[in-house]
C-alpha positions as CSV (number, residue, x, y, z in Angstrom):
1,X,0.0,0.0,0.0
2,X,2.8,2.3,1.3
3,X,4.4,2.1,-2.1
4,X,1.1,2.4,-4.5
5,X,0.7,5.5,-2.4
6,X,4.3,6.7,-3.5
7,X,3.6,6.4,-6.7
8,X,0.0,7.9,-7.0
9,X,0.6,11.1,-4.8
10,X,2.5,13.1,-7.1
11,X,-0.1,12.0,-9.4
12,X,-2.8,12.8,-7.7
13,X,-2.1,16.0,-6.6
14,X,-1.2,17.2,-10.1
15,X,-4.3,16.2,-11.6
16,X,-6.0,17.7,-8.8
17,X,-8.0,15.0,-8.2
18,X,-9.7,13.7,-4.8
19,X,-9.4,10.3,-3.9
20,X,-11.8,8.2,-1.1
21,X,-10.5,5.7,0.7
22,X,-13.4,4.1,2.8
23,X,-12.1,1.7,5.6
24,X,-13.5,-0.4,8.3
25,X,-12.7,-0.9,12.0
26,X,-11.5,-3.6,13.7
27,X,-10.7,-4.1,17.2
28,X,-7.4,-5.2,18.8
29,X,-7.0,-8.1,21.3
30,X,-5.6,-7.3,24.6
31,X,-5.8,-3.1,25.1
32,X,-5.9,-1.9,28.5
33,X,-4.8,1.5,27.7
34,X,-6.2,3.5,24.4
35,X,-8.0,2.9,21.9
36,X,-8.6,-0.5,20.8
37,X,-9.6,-0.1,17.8
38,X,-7.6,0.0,14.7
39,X,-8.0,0.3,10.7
40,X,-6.5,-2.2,8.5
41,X,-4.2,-1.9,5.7
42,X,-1.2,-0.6,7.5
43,X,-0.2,2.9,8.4
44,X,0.3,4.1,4.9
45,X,-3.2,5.4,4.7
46,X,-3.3,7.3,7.8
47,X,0.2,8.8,6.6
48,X,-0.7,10.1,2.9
49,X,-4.3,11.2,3.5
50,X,-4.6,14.7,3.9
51,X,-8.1,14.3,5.9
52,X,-9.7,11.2,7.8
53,X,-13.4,12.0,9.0
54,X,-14.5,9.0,11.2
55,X,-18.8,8.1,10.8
56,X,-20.6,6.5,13.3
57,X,-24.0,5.8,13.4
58,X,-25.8,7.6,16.9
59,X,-30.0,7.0,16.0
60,X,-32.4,5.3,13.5
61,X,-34.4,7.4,12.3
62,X,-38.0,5.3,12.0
63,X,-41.3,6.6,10.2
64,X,-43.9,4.2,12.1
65,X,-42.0,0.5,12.7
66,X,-40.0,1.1,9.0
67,X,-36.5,2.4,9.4
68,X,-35.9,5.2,6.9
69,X,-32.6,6.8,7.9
70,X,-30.0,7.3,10.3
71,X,-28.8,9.8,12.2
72,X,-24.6,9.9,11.7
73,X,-22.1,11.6,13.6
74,X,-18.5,12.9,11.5
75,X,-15.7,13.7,13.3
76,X,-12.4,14.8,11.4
77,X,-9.6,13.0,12.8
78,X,-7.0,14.5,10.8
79,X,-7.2,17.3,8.8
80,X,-4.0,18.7,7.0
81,X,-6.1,21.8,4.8
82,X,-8.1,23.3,8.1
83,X,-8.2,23.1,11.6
84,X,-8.6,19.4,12.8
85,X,-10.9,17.7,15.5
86,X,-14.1,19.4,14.5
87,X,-17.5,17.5,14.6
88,X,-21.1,17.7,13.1
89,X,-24.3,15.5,12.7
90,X,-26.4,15.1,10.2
91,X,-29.4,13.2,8.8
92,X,-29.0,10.0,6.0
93,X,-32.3,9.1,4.8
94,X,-32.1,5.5,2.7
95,X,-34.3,7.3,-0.7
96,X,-32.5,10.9,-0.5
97,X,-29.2,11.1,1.0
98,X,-28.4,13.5,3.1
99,X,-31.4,15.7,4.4
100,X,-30.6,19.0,4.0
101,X,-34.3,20.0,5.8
102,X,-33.2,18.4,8.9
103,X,-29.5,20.3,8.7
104,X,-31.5,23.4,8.4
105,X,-34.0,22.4,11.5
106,X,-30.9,22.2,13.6
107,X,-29.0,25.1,12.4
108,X,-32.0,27.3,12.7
109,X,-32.4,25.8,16.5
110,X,-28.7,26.0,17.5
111,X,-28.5,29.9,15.5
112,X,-31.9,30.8,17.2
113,X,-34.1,31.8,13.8
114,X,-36.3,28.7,14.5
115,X,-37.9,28.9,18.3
116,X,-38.2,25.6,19.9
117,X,-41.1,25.7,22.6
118,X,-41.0,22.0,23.9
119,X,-41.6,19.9,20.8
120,X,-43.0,22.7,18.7
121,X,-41.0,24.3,16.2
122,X,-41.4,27.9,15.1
123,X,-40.2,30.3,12.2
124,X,-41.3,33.9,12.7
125,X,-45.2,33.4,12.7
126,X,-45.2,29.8,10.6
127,X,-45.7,27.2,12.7
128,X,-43.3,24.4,11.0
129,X,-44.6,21.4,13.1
130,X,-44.5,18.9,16.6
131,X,-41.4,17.4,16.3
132,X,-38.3,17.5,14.3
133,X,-39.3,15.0,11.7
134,X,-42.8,16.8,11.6
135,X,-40.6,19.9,10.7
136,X,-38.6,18.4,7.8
137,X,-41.8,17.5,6.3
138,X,-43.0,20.7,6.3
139,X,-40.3,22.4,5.0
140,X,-39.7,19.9,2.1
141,X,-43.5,20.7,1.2
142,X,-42.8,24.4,1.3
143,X,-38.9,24.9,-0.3
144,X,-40.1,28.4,-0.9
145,X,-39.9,29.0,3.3
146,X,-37.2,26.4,3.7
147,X,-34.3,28.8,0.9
148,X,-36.3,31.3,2.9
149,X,-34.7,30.2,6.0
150,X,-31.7,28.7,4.5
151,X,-30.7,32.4,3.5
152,X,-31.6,34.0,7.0
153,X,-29.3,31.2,8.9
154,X,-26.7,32.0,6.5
155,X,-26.8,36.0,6.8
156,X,-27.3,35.2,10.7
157,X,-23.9,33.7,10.6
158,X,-22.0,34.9,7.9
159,X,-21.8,31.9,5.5
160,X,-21.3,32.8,2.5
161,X,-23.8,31.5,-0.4
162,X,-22.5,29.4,-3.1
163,X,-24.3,28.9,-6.7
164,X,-24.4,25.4,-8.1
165,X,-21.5,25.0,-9.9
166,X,-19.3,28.1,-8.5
167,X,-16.6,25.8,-7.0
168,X,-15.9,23.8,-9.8
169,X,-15.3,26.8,-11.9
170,X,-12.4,28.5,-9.8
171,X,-10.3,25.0,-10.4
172,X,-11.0,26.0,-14.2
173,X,-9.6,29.2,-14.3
174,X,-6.3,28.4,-12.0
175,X,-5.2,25.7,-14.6
């Protein structure tokens, strides 16, 4: 691996390409102290990436007794291009990916644009539902109110919006 990893770097980082390496954990025999578990393959891997974000499952999200997504937990481990050790949660559902309603739920709670009065959630006068899955419902049948309050989270704290397909054009222009 170590020596595959020679060989492709140079390559890689010309070409200005990203590679994934997904990996799996296994557990050593015999720790007292530290962390038992380890990733196969060596330590080549944890040597040449440039960031490692470790997933773990924390929930299931269920709609009645069917399980429909999961709620995931990323912490970056390494991170050689920004600060390391940061760590977010977010929302898989199995038929959509990555539920950008339920990221907006919780950045609107944590920012204080949506109001949280016990299990109710609130967006100026809209009631947006009991619950947090009742609230990702309603703002994926309304995406008018959800860019609505995409845009106020983001000029609450400072992010920057991005068009669809502004990133990819800056690699364009540097070549």
């Amino acid at each position: 691996m170590s020596q595959a990893l020679r060989k492709l770097s140079a390559a890689i980082s010309k070409s200005k390409t990203a590679v994934i390496f997904i990996n799996q954990l296994r557990e050593k025999v015999g720790i007292v102290f530290g962390n038992p578990e380890v990733t196969p393959g060596g330590r080549a891997l944890k040597f040449y990436s440039s960031v490692r974000i470790d997933l773990r499952r924390r929930d299931s999200i269920k709609q009645g007794t069917e399980m429909v997504g999961i709620r995931v937990r990323a912490r970056v481990v390494k991170n050689k291009v920004a600060p390391p050790f940061h760590s977010a949660e977010f929302d898989i559902m199995f038929n959509h990916g990555i539920s950008k309603e339920g990221n907006l739920v919780d950045l609107g709670v944590t920012t204080g644009v949506v109001k949280k009065a016990g299990a109710f959630l609130t967006y100026g006068d809209t009631k947006l539902g009991q619950g947090r899955e009742n609230a990702k419902d309603y703002l994926r049948q309304h995406p008018e109110l959800a860019s609505q309050l995409e845009s106020t989270i983001r000029a609450s704290t400072a992010i920057p919006s991005i068009s669809p397909g502004e990133g990819s054009e800056s690699f364009s222009q540097e070549a």
